[in-house]
N, C-alpha and C positions, 0 to 999 in steps of 0.2 A: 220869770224865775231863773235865778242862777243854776248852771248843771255842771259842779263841779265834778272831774274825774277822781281825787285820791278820797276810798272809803272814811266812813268816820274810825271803825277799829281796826283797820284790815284787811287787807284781801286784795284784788288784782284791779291796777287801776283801769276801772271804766267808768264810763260817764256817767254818772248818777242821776237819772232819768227815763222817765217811761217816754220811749218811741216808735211807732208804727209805722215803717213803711210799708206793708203789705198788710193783708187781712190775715186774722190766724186762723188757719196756719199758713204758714205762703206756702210758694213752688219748691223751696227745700225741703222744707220740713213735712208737704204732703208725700217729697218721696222716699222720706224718710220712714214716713206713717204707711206707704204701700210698702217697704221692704219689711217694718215689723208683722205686720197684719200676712205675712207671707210666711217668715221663718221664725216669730215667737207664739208660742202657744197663746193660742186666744183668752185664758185663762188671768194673764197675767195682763192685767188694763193698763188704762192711764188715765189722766185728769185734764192734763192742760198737752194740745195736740199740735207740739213744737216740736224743733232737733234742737235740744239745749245744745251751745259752744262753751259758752263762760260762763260765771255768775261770779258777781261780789258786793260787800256793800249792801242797799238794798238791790239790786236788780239779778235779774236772768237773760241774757241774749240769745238770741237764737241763730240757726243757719240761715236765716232770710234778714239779718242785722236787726230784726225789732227787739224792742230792750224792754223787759216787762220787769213790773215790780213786784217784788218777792214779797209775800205774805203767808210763807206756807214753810219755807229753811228747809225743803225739803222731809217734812212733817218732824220739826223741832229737829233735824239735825246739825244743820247747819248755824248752829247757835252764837257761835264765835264769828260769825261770818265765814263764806265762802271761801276756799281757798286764801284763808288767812296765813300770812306772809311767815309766821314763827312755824306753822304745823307745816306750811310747806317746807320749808328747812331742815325742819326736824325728818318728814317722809324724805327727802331729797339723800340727808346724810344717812339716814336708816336701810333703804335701799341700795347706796351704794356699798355697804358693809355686809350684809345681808338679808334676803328675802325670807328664810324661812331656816331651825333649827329642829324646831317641834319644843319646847320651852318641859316637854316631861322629858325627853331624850340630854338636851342638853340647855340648862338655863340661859337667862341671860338678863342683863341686870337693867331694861328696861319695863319687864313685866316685875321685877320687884317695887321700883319705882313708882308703879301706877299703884300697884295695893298699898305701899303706904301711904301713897295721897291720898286714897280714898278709904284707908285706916282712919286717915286724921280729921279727915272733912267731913263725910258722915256723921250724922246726929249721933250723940250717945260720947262719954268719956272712957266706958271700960273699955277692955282689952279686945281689940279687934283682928280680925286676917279677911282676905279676903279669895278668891278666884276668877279667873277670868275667861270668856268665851269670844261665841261671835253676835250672838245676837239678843236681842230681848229676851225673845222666846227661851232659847237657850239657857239663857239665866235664870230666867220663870223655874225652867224643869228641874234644874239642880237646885233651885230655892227649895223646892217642894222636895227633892231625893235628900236633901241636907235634913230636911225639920223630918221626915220619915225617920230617919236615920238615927236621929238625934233624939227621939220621944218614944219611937218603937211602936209610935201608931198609924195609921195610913188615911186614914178621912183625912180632907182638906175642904174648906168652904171658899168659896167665893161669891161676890156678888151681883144684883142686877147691874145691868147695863156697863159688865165690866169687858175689860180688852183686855187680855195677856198673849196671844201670840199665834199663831198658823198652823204648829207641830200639835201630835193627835193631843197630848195632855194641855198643850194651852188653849186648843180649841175646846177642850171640856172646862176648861175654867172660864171661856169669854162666854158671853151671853148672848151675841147676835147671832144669828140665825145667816140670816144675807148680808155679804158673800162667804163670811166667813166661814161657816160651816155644812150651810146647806149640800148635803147627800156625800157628804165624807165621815158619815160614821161608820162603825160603831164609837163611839169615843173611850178615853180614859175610865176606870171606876173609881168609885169614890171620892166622888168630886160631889160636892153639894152646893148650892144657891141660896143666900139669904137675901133678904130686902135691901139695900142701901139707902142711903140718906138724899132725899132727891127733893130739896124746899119746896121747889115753884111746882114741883105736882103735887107730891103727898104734905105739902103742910105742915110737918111734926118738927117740934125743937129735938135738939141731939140729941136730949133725953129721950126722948117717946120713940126717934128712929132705932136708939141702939138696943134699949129696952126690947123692942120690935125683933130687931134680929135674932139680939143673943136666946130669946124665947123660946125660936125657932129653933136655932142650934143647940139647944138644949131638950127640946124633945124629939127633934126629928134626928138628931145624929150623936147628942149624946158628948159630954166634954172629956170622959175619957178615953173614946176612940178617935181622938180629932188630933191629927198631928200640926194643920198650921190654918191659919186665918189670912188670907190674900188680898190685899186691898190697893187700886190707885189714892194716894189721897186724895189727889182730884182725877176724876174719871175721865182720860182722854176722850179715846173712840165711841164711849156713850156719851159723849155730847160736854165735855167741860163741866161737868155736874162737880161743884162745889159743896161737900156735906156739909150741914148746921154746925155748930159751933157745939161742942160738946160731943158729938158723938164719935169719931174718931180715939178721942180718950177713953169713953168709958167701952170702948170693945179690945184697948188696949191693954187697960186694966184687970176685964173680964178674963184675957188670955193670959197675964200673967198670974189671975191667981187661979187659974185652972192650967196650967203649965202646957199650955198651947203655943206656939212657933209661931211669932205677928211678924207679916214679911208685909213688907211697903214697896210696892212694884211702882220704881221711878223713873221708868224709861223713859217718860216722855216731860217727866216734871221734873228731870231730874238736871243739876248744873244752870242755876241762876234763871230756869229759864221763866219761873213765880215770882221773882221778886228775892229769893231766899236761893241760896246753895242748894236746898233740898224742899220738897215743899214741905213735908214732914214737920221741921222747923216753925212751920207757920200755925201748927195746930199743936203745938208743944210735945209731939208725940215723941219717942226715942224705939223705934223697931229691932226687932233681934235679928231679924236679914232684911236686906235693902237692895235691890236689884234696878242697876246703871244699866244704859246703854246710849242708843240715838248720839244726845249731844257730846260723850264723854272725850269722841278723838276727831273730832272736825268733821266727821264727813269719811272717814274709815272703818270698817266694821270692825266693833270692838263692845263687848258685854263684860259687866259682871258681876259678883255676887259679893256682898260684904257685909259682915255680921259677927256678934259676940263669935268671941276666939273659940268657946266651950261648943258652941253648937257648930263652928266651921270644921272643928277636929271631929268631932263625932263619926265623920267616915275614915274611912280603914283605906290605909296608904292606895294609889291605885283608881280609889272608888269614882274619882272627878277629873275633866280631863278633855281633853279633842286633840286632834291635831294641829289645827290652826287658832284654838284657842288663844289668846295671847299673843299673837303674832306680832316680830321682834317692830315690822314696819308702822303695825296699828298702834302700837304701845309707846312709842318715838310719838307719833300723832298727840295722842291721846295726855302723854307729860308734859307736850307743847300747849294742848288746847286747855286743860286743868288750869298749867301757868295763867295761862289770858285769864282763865276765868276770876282766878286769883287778886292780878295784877294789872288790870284792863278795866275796872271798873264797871265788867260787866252787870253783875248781882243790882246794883246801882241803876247801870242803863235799864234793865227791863224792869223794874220801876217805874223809871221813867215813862216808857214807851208804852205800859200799863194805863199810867192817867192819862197820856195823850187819846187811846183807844176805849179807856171808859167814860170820858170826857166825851167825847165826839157818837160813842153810842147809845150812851144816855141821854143825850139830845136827840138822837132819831124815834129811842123808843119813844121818849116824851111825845112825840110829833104823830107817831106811826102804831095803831094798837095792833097789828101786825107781827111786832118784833114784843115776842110775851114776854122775854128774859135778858137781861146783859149778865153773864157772868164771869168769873175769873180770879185768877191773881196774876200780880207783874205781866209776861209779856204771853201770857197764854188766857187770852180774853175770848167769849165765842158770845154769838146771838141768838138765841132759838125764834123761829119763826112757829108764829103761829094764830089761826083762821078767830081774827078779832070778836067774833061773834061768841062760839063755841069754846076759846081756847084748847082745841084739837091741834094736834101739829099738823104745819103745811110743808110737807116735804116739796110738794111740785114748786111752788114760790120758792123755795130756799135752793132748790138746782137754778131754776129760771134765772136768779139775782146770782148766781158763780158762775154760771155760763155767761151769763151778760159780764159781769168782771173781764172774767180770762179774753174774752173777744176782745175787749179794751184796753189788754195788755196788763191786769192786776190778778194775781194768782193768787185766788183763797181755795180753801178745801172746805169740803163739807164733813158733818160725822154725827154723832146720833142716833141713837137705838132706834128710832121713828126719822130717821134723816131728814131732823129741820133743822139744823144747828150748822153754822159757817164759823169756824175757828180763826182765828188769827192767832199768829205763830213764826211773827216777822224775824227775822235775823235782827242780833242785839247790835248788829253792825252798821241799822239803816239808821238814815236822819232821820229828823221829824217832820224835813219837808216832804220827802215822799213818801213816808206813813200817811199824811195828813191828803197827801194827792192821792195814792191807795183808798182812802177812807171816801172822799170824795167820790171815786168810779162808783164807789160801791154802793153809795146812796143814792147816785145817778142811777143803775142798776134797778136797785130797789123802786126809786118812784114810778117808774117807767113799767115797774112789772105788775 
């Protein structure tokens, strides 16, 4: 097979192939792994036990020259590809002008830039504004102090097997337990849990799950103390859970006509990376806040918040805000990495790189009753594993098949409420020959395990 150097969208040329000359991790990278295991808190892990150098394209290099293939962007951030050649430019000329103003001290006209891209691109035709932070999380928090603000109620629901973020109010909103929250409470109040839409277990059409929910939130909290309704459209960190068809709308509707705040948390789904600019799009919903992050500025930290103009104003001058929110160098990023997204064809690629992924893993479940589920959209497809007999999930087979990957030089990550499920979540910058050599380890992986 040929191993051409220059990426398909971008990025820094390297050789576009998975190569091993050492075992992972080798002699750098292990001493790289004793200086972490020394001066970073043990709290803060890792996945794949390399000293990344580069990455672009599909691959990751490391300090011992093995070249592994990227299946993970960095958990959907690297979306545009690594170190793509326009976002570098754009950081290259942004930092030479300057690093930092504080954007509430004194403006500057690349954070206006990003909100009205993501004014214009975001679901929905009314009247939009937006704000900006540093992180998911972040965004999460001001989603939720915005629809407070804005309705003058304070309950928020979220649901099962959801992810929103680290900080104490998104860890009351996510629903895992381990590592996420386990023994840092007390948490946020007024935060509530409903059921979510979750096919391959509970069975119900969209009807029957939202029905299910809204039930709940109506007797146990009540619609007019509820200021906003929080939803992944599709559920990252619990596992790529894809909801039925219908239910997504009719919880959208329920909130509009109980004058509840639908905020669509798209950090992770969010910029072409379904198939769609938004995945929101795919389920015809139009949300009143909509919260970016991950893929928005290449690989620079950059969040934010965007939604009807009426509920963005609701706070009182002042009320939103950080220091490095917006920052002039992520925002330069961030109006480079939109463009790709735009004018790069990417929305298209992960499409693309979608059928090639459910293609090739609907062949395996076929083969393998193991693998209970393929689910997904565009370029964010996952597998759940699970014990052919029972249909229980098999968390130990689903680490056992991504540690067998990553030793092979193929980086998947795992996620899941019950951690059976291995995501894929390539950069919309790799070929289809090494997606398809990626896919290959990993069924190698698989039959071996």
């Amino acid at each position: 097979m040929s191993t051409p150097t220059t990426t398909l969208l971008g990025g820094p040329t390297l050789p576009q192939q998975r190569s091993l000359v050492t075992a992972i991790p080798g002699p750098r990278s292990q001493e790289l792994l004793a200086r972490k295991a020394s001066a970073v808190a043990s709290g803060v892990a890792h996945t794949v036990p390399i000293e990344a150098v580069a990455a672009g394209g599909g691959v990751v290099v490391d300090a011992d020259g093995n070249s592994l293939i990227d299946l993970g962007s960095g958990i959907a951030v690297t979306s545009v590809g690594n170190a793509h050649p326009a976002v570098v430019a754009a950081v290259q000329n942004a930092v030479a002008q300057m690093t930092h103003t504080c954007f509430m001290i004194s403006p500057y006209e690349s954070y206006v830039a990003v909100a009205e891209r993501l004014n214009r691109l975001t679901p929905g035709d009314h009247a939009k504004k937006s704000a900006l932070f540093n992180s998911g999380a972040e965004a999460v928090e001001n989603a939720v102090k915005i629809a407070r603000r804005f309705t003058g109620r304070q309950a928020v629901v979220a649901f099962d097997h959801a992810y929103h973020g680290r900080t104490n109010l998104t860890m009351a909103l996510t629903a895992k337990s381990m590592p996420y929250k386990s023994g840092f409470g007390p948490f946020a109040s007024e935060v509530y849990r409903a059921p979510a839409s979750y096919p391959f277990r509970d069975g119900l059409s969209g009807a029957e799950a939202a029905a299910k929910a809204i039930s709940l939130i109506e007797k146990q909290i009540g619609a007019d103390n509820l200021a906003a309704v929080i939803i992944e459209p599709i559920q990252g960190e619990g596992g790529f859970i894809v909801p039925a068809d219908g239910f997504l709308p009719a919880v959208v509707d329920w909130c509009r006509a109980n004058g509840v705040v639908f905020i669509a948390d798209e950090v992770q789904t969010g910029f072409a990376r379904t198939g769609a600019m938004f995945a929101s799009e795919l389920f015809g919903i139009v949300p009143d806040l909509i919260t970016t992050a991950k893929g928005i500025a290449g690989g620079m930290p950059l969040a934010a918040v965007t939604g009807r103009a009426e509920i963005m104003d609701a706070t009182h001058a002042g009320g939103l805000g950080g220091t490095y929110g917006g920052n002039p160098v992520a925002c330069a990023a961030a109006v480079a990495s939109i463009d790709a997204f735009e004018n790069d064809g990417l929305v298209g690629r992960a499409t693309e790189i979608g059928e090639v992924l459910r293609a090739r893993l609907d062949a395996l479940q076929a083969a393998d009753p193991r693998i209970g589920d393929v689910r997904g959209r565009g370029a964010m497809i996952a597998a759940e594993f699970v014990d052919p007999v029972t249909g229980a999930p098999d968390a130990a087979l689903t680490s056992a098949v991504a540690k067998a990957a990553i030793a092979e030089g193929v980086i998947v990550l795992t996620c899941g409420t019950y951690g059976n499920v291995i995501r894929f979540l390539p950069p919309l910058s790799i070929s289809d020959e090494l997606l398809g050599e990626g896919l290959d380890v990993v069924a190698a992986a698989l039959a071996a395990a």
